[in-house]
MARDREN-973665 format. One line per field, with one value per residue (C-alpha): residue number from 1; residue in one letter; x, y, z. Coordinates in steps of 0.05 Angstrom, whole numbers. Each point is the difference from the previous one (the first is absolute). Layout:
drenfi	NUM | ... .
kollo	A | ... .
xx	X | ... .
yy	Y | ... .
zz	Z | ... .
REM end
This chain:
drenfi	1 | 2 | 3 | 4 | 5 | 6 | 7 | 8 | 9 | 10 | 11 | 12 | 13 | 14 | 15 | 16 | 17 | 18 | 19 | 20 | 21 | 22 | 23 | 24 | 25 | 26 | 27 | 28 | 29 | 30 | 31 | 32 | 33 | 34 | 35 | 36 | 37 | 38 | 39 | 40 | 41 | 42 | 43 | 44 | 45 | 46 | 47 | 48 | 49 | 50 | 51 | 52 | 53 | 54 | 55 | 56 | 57 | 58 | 59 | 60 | 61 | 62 | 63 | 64 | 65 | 66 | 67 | 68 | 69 | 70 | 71 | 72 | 73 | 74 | 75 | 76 | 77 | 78 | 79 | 80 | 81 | 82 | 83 | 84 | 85 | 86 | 87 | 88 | 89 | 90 | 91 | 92 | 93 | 94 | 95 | 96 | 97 | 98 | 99 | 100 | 101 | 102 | 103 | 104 | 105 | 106 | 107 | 108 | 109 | 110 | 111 | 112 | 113 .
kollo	X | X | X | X | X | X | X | X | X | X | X | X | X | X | X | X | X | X | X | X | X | X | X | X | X | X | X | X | X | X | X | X | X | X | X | X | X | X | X | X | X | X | X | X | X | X | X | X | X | X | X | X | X | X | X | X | X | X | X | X | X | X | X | X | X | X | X | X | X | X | X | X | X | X | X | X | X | X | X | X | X | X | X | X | X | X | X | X | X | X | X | X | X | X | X | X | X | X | X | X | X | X | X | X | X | X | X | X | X | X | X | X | X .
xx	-575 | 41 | 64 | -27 | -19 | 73 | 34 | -42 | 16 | 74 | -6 | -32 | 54 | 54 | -37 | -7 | 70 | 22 | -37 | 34 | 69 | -12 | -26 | 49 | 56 | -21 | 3 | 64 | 29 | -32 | 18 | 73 | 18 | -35 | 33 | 67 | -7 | -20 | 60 | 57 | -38 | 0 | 80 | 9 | -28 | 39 | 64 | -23 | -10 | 65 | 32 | -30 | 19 | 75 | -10 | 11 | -61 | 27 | 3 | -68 | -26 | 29 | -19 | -76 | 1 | 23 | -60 | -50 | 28 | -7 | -76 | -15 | 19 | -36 | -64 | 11 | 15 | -58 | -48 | -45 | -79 | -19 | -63 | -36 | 15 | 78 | 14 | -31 | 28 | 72 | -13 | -16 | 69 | 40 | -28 | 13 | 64 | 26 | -49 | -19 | 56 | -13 | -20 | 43 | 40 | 64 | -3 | -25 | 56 | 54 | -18 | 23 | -34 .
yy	909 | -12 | -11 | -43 | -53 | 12 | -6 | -56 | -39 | 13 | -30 | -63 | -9 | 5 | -43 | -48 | 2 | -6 | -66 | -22 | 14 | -31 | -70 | -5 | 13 | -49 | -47 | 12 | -2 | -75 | -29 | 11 | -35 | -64 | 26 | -5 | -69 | -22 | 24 | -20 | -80 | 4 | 22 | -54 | -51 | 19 | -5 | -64 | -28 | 32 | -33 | -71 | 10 | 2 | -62 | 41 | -34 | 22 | 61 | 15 | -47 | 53 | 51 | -28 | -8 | 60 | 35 | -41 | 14 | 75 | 1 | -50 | 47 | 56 | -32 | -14 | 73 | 18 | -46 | 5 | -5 | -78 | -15 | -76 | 13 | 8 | -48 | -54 | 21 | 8 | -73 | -18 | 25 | -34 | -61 | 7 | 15 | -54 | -49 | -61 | 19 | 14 | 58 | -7 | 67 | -36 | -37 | 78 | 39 | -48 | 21 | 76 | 35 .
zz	-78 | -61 | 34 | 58 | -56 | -31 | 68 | 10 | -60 | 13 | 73 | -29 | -53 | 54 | 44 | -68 | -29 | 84 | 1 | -65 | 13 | 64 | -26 | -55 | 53 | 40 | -53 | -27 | 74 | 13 | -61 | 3 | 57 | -35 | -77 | 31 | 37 | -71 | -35 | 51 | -1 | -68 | -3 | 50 | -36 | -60 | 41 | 28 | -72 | -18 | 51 | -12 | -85 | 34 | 38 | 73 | 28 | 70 | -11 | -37 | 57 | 58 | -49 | -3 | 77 | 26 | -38 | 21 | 75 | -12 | -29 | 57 | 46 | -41 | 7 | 77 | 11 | -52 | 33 | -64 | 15 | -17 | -26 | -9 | -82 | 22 | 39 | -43 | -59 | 54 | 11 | -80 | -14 | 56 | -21 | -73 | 28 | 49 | -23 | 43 | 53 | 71 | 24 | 59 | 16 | 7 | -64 | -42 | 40 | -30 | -67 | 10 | 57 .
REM end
């Protein structure tokens, strides 16, 4: 009787400790996809501004670009899940951004995509 209440106890901190192991790797594993898009913006940003203190505006310009192409395609690929609180704060931002100018396609692909 004794050591069915043992055995039993051990199964339950297996199961336990299973569970925890389980969550915190599954946490670590989704955050660094997003901890690494972090760092290499931030390092691109700091070339960018790098760049710009050198008076290569072209350059920083192509630099600034060519990123924005890549997480634009990202997010195609990713096709993230967009809710109502998204997309209006997606539209706050573009127009803090461009301001009073057109929302025509033609006019936003001209600025880098």
């Amino acid at each position: 009787m004794k050591s069915k209440i043992i055995f039993s106890i051990f199964i339950l901190l297996v199961f336990l400790s299973g569970i925890g192991v389980g969550m915190y790797g599954g946490l670590a594993v989704g955050a660094s996809p997003s901890v690494s898009q972090l760092w290499a913006g931030a390092k691109e940003m700091q070339a960018a501004i790098s760049l710009i203190d050198k008076q290569e505006v072209n350059k920083a310009r192509s630099l600034l670009c060519n990123s924005i192409k890549t997480r634009v395609v990202i997010m195609d690929f990713a096709q993230p899940i967009k809710n109502s609180t998204s997309s209006s704060q997606l539209q706050d931002v573009e127009n803090y951004v461009f301001g009073q100018m057109k929302k025509d396609k033609s006019e936003l692909s001209a600025i880098c995509i």
